[in-house]
C-alpha positions as CSV (number, residue, x, y, z in Angstrom):
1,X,46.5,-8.5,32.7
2,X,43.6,-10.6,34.3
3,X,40.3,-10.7,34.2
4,X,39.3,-9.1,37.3
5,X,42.0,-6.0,36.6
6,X,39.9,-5.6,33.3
7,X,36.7,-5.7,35.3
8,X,38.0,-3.4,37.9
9,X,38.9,-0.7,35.8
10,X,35.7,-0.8,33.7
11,X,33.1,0.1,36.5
12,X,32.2,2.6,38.5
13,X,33.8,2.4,41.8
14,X,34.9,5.6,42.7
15,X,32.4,7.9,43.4
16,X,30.7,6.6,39.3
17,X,34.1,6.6,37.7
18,X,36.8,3.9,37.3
19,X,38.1,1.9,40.4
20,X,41.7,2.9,39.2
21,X,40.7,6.2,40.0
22,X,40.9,5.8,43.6
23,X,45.0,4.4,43.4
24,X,45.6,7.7,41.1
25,X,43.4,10.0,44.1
26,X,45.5,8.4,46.8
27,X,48.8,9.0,45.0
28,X,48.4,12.1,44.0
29,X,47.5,13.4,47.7
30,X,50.6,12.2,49.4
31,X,52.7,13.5,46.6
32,X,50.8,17.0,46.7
33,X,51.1,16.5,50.8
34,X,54.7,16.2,50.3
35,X,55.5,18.9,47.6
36,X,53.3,22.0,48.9
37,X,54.6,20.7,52.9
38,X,58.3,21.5,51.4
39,X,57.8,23.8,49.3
40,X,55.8,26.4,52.0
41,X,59.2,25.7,54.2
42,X,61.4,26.8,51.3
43,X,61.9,30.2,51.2
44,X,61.5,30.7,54.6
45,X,63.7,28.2,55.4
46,X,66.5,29.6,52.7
47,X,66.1,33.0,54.1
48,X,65.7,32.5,57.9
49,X,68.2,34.3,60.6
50,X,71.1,31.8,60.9
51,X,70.9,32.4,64.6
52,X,67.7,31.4,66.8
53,X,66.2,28.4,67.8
54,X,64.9,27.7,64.6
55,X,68.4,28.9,62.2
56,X,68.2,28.7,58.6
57,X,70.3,29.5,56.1
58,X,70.6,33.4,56.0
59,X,70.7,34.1,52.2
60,X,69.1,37.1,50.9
61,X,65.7,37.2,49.3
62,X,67.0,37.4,46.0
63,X,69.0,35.1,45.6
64,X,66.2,32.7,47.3
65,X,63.5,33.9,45.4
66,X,66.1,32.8,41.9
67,X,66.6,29.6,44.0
68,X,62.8,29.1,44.4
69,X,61.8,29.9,40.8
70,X,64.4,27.8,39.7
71,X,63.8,24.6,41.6
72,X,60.0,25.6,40.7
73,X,60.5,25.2,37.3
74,X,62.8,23.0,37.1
75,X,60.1,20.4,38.8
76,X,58.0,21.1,36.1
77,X,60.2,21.2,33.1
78,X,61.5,17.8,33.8
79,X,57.9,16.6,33.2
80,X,58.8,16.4,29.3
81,X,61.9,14.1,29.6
82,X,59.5,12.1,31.8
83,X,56.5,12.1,29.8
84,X,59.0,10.7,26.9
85,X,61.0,8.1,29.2
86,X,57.3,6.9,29.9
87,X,55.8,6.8,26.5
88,X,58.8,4.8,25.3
89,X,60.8,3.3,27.9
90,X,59.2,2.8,30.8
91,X,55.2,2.7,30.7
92,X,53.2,5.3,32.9
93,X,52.9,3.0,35.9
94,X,56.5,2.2,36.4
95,X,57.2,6.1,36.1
96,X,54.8,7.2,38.4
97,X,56.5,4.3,41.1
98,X,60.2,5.2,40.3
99,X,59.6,8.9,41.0
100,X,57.3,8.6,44.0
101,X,60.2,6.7,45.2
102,X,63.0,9.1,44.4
103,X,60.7,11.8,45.4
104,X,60.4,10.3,49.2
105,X,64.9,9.9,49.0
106,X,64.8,13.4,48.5
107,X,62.7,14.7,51.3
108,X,64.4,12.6,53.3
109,X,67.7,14.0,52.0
110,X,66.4,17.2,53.0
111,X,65.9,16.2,56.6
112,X,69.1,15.9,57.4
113,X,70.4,18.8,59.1
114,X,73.3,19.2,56.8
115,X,73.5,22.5,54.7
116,X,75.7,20.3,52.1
117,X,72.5,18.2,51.6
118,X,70.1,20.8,50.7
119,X,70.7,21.1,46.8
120,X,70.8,17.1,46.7
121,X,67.7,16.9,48.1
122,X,66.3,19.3,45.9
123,X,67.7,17.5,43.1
124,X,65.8,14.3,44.0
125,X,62.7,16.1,44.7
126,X,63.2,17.6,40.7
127,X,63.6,14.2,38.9
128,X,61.2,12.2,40.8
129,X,58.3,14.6,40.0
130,X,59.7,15.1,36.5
131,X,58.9,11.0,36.2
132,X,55.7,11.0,38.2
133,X,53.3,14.6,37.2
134,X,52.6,14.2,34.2
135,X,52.5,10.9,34.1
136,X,49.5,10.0,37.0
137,X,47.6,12.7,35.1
138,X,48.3,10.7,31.8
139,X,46.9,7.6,33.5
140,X,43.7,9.5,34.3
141,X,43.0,9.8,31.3
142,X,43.6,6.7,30.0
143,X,41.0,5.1,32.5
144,X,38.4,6.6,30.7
145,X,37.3,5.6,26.6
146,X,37.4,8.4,23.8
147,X,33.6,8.9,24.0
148,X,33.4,9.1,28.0
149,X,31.7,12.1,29.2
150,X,33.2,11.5,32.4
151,X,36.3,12.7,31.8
152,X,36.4,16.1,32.6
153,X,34.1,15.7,35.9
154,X,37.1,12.7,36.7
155,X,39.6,15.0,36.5
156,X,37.9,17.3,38.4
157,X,37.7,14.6,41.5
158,X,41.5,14.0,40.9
159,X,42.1,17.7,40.9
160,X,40.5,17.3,44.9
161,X,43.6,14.9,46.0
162,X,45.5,18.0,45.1
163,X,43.8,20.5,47.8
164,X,43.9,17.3,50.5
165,X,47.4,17.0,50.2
166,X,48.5,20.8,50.1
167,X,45.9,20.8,52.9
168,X,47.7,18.2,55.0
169,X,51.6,19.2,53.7
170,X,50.4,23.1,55.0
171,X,49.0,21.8,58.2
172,X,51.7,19.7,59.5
173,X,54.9,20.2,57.6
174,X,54.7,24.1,58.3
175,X,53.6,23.5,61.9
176,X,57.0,21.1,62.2
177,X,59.5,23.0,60.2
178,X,58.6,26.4,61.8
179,X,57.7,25.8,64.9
180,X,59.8,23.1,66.2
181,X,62.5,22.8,63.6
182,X,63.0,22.9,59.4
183,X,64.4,19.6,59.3
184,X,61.4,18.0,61.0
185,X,59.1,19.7,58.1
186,X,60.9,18.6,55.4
187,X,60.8,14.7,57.5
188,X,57.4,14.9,57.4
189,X,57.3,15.3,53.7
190,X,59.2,12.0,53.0
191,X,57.2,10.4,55.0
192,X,54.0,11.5,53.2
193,X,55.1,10.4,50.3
194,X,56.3,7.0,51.7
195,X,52.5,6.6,52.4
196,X,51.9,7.4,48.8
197,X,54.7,4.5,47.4
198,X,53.2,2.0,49.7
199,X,49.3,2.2,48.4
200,X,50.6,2.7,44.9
201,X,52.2,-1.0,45.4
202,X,49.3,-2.2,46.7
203,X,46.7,-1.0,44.5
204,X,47.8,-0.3,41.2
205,X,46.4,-3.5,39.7
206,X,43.2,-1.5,40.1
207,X,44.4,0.3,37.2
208,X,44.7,-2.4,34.8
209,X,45.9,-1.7,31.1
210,X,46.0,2.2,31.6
211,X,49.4,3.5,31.4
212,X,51.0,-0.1,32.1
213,X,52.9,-0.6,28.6
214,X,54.6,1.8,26.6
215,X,53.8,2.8,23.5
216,X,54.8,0.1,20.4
217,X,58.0,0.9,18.8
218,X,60.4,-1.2,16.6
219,X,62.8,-2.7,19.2
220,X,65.9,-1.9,17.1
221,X,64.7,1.9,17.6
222,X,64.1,1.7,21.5
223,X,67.4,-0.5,21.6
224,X,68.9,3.3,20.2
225,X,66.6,5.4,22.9
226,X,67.9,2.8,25.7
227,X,71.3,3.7,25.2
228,X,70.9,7.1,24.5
229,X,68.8,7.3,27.5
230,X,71.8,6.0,29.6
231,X,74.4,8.3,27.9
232,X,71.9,11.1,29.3
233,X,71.6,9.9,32.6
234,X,75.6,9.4,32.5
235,X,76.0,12.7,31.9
236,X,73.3,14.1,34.3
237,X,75.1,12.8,37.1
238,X,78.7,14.1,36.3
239,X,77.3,17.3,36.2
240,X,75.1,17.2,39.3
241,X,77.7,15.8,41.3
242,X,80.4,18.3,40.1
243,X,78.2,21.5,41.1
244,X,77.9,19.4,44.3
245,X,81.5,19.2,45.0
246,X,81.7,23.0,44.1
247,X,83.7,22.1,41.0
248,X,81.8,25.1,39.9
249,X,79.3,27.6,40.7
250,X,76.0,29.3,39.5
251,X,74.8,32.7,39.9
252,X,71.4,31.8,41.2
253,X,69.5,35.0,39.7
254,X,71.7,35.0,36.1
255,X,70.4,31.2,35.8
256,X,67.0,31.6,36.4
257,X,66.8,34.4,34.2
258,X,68.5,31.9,31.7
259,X,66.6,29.1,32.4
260,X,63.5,31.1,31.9
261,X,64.4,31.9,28.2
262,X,65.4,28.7,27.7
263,X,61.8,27.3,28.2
264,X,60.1,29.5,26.7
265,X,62.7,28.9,23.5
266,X,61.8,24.7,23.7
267,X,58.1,25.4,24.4
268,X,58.1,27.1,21.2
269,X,60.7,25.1,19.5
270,X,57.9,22.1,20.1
271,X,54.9,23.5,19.0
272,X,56.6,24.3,15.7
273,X,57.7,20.9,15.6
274,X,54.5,19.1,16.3
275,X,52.2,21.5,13.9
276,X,55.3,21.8,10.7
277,X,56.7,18.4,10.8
278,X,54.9,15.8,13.2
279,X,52.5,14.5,10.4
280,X,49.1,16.3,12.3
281,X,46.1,16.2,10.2
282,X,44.4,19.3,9.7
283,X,41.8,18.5,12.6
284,X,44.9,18.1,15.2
285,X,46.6,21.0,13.8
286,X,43.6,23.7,14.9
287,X,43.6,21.6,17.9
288,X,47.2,22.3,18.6
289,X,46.8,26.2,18.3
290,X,43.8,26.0,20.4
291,X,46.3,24.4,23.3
292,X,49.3,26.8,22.5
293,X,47.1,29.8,23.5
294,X,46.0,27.9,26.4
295,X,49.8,27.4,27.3
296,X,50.5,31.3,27.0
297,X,47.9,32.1,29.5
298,X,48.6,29.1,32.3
299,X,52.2,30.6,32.2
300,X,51.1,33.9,32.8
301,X,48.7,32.7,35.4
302,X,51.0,30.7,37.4
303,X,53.8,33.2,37.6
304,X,51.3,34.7,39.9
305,X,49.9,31.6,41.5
306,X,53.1,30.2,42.7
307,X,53.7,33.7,44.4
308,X,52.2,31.9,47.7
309,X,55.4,30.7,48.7
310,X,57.4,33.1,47.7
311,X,56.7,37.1,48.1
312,X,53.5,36.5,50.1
313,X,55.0,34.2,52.3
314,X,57.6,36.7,53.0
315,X,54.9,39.4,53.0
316,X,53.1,37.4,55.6
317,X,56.1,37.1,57.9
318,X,57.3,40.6,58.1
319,X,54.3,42.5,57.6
320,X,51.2,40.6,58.5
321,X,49.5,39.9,62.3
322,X,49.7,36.3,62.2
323,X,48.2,36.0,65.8
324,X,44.8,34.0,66.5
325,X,43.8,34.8,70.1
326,X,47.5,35.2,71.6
327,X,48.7,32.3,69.3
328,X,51.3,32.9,66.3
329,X,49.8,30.9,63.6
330,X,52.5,29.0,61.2
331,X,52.9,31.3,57.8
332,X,52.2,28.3,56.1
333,X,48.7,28.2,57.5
334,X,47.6,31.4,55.8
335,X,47.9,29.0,52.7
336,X,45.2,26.8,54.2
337,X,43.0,29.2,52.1
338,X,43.5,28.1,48.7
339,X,42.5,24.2,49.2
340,X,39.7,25.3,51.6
341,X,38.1,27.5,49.1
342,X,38.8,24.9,46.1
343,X,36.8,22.1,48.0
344,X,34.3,24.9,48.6
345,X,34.2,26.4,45.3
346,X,35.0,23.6,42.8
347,X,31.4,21.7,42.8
348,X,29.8,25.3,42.1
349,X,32.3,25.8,39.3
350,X,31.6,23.1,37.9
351,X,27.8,23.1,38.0
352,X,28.1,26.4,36.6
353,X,29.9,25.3,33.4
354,X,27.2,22.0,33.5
355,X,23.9,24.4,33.7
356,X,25.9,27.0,31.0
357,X,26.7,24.2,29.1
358,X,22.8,22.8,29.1
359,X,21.9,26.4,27.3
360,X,24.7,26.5,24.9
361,X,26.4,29.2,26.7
362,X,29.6,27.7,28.0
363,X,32.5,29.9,27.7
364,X,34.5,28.6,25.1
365,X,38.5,27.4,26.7
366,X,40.2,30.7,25.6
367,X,37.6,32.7,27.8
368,X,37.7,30.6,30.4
369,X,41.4,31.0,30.9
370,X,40.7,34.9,30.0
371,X,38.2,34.6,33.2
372,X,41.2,33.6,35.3
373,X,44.1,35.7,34.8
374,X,41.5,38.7,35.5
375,X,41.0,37.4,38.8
376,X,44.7,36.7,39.0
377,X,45.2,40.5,38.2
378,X,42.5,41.4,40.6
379,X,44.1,39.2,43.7
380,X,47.4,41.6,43.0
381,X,45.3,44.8,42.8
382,X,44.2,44.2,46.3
383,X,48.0,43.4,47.6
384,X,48.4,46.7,46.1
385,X,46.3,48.1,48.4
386,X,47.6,45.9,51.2
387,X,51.5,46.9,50.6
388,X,49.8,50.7,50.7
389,X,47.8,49.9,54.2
390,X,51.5,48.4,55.3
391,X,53.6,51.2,54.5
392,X,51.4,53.5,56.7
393,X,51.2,50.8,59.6
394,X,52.9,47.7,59.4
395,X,52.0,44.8,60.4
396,X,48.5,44.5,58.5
397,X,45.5,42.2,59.1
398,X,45.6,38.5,57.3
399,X,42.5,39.3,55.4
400,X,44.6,40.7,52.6
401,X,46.1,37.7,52.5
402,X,43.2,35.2,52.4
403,X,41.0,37.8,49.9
404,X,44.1,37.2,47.4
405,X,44.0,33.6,47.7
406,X,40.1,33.2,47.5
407,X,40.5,35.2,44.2
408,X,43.4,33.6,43.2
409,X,41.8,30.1,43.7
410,X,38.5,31.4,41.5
411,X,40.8,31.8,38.8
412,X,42.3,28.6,39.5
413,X,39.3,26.9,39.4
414,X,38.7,28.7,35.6
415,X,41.8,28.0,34.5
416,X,43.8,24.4,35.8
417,X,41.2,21.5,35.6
418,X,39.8,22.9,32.1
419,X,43.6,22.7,31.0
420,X,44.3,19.3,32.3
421,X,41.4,18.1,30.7
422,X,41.7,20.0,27.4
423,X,45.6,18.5,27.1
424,X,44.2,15.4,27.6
425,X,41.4,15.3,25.0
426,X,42.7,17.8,22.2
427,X,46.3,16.3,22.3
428,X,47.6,14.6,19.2
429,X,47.2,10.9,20.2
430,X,50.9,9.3,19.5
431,X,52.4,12.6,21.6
432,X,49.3,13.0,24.5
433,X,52.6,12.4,27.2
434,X,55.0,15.0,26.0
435,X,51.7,17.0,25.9
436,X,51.2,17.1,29.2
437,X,54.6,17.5,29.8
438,X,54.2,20.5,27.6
439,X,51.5,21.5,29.6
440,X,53.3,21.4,32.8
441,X,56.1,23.2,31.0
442,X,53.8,26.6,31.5
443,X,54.1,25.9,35.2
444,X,57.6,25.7,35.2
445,X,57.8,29.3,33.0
446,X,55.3,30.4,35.3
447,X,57.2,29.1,38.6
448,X,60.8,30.1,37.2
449,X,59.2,33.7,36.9
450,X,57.5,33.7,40.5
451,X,60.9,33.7,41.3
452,X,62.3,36.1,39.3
453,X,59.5,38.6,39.9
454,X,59.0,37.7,44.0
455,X,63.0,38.8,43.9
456,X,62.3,42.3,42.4
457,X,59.7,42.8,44.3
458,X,61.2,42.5,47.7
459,X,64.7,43.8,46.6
460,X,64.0,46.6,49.1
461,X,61.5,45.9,51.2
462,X,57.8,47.2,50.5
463,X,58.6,50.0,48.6
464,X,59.7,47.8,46.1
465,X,56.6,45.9,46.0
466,X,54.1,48.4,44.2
467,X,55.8,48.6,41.2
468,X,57.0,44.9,40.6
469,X,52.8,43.9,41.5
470,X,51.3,46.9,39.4
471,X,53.2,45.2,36.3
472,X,52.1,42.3,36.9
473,X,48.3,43.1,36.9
474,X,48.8,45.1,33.6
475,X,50.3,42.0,32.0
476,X,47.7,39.6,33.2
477,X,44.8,41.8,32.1
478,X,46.3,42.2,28.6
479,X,47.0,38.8,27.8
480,X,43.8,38.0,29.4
481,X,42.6,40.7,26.8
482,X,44.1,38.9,23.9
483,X,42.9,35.4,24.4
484,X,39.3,37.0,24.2
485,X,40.2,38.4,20.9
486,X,42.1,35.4,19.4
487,X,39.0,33.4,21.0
488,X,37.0,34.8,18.0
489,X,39.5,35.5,15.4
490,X,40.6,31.6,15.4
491,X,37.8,29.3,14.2
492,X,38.9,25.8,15.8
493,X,37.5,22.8,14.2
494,X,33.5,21.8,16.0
495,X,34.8,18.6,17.9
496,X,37.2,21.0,19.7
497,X,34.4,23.2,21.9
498,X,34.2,22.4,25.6
């Protein structure tokens, strides 16, 4: 690395943070762009009429809500393998590159109006984000030192590429795919994310040292991890390719449920791991049950978060007046609401926590996330009381809709950049990769069980709506209820208060 790399990431560039920051910003916006473009297209797309001018695919909402929930989580839960590939193989830049590439080949795979290329493009879409997520928020971190008080504030910036993106994927991948045709949508996504790869490769020397090595290992060690590595992929591939040439098949709703388990049995598995028999210090170990509580409750929360696409989406198309002065918005649009109110809302947020902070009265993490799944079980309350208002006259207005998502993005905004930013400070310092894989492995529980829940709830229409919803806002209030509890019961060690 040169000079002027060193010198670039070391200043303050980017709106008073590191240079590098800016090629993370950029990156993350087309990826966002592309993911949120697709994935508002998905279910819609899965369970539209096959005949029309616009046909999709005709399955029923179950089995494309287990579809959705699966490919959901599956995006996430491949995180950890890349978080691992990155800290020993690969370095954090090069993952990042790969999967932004592979990410683009799948959207692209997607556009082709093929039905037998849907699942392949999916696939693609999986692994590439599995290699990238976690990774570019690793890098973030890494631009800053340990002593940095910028850090949370940085990731608070990066969080903003996020709600540009989705803002962009909503406005013009929805328009495309639902208005003019799915395959367009989908299009447009790949080629959001080509923009993404191309300023990645021209910019990533702004980054410098963060992220660009792996970590040291004995070579004879990651000679073993190499081949092991390729043995994996090896057998990856056999299988992928033989459920592509229907050398088998998979009950969509009996796998999610599976895959659901299966999570929430390696989630676990890995705590245990890391606090029994990784060689933690006492320090780290408080640390670690701090962030395992956090993990229960970003689950929770975005099992109702990622309901956007799924049961509201549908609820928006078949009972919602989606007409603006004679014109039939895009479902999709109705999403515009959540990155709108972030941009709004996220500078107040955080100057709240700032002038809290200045009195010693910030909310310790636990509450914090406590403060957002209550607004996550208030959002559902007032569907409640939409599905009610719909079952007496259908369709209803869209200020339901955009009342859920404004109180859905306030628990967002109490919840997601305090967890990034608590992963990346409290994690044990030889594992802070597979950490945030970890960490993104609550969004794939959550997504896995938007899914499974959206299914129940539209199993028969809107009267089966009320109950599925009703449970969920019992279940986020009392786990919401027991991080305040545990918040005071469990003494975490001083350096560990936000």
């Amino acid at each position: 690395m040169n000079n002027e790399a060193i010198e670039n990431n070391s200043n303050d560039g980017f709106f008073g943070h590191p240079i590098g920051l800016r090629t993370l910003f950029l990156t993350e916006m087309w990826e966002r762009m592309s993911y949120y473009g697709m994935r508002a297209l998905l279910v819609l797309y899965m369970t539209g009429a096959l005949t029309g001018f616009n046909p999709g695919l005709g399955w029923s909402s179950l089995e494309a809500q287990a579809i959705y929930g699966i490919y959901v989580g599956m995006v996430y839960f491949m995180v950890i393998p890349g978080g691992w590939l990155a800290d020993n193989l690969l370095g954090h830049q090069k993952a990042v590159l790969y999967g932004a590439i592979i990410i683009a080949l799948g959207h692209f795979t997607l556009a082709l109006p093929m039905e037998q290329t849907f699942f392949l493009g999916l696939i693609f879409v999986v692994l590439g984000t599995g290699l990238l997520k976690g990774n570019i928020s690793t890098i973030v971190g890494k631009l800053y030192r340990e002593d940095d008080d910028r850090r949370e504030s940085g990731y608070t910036i990066f969080y903003m590429a996020i709600n540009i993106g989705s803002t962009l994927g909503f406005l013009v991948c929805s328009y495309l795919g639902e208005k003019i045709g799915w395959h367009w949508g989908f299009g447009a996504a790949g080629i959001g994310m080509t923009f993404g790869v191309i300023q990645f490769i021209k910019s990533k020397d702004l980054l410098g040292a963060a992220g660009a090595e792996p970590n040291p290992i004995d070579e004879s060690r990651r000679s073993k991890m190499v081949t092991w590595t390729k043995v994996s992929l090896v057998v990856m591939f056999v299988v992928i390719l033989s459920g592509l040439f229907g050398l088998f098949t998979v009950d969509a709703r009996l796998f999610a449920e599976s895959f659901y388990y299966f999570l929430c049995f390696v989630a676990g598995t890995y705590f245990l791991y890391l606090y029994f028999l990784a060689g933690l210090n006492s320090n780290e170990k408080k640390n670690l049950v701090l962030l395992a509580l956090l993990f229960i409750g970003a689950a929770a929360f975005w099992s109702g978060f990622d309901q956007s696409a799924s049961s509201l989406s549908i609820f928006a198309r078949d009972y919602t007046d989606l007409s603006v002065r004679g014109y039939i918005i895009p479902i999709g649009w109705l999403q515009f609401a959540n990155p709108i109110f972030v941009v709004i809302f996220a500078p107040i947020f955080a100057g709240a926590w700032m002038h809290l902070a200045k009195r010693n009265l910030n909310p310790s993490l636990p509450i914090k996330f406590a403060l957002g799944l209550a607004l996550m079980a208030l959002s559902f309350i007032v569907m409640l009381y939409a599905v009610e208002l719909a079952l007496v006259s259908s369709p209803v207005g869209m200020r339901w809709l955009i009342i859920t998502y404004l109180l859905q993005t306030w628990g967002e905004l109490a919840l997601s950049p305090v967890g990034l930013a608590a992963f990346s400070k409290y994690s044990p310092k030889k594992y802070v990769g597979q950490m945030f894989g970890l960490w993104f492995t609550a969004s794939a529980i959550g997504g896995v069980l938007a899914g499974l829940l959206g299914g129940d709830a539209l199993g028969a229409g809107l009267d089966s709506i009320s109950p599925v919803f009703g449970f969920m806002v019992r279940y986020y209030l009392l786990i919401a209820l027991g991080l305040i509890i545990l918040s005071f019961v469990i003494k975490t060690a001083k350096n560990t208060e936000n």
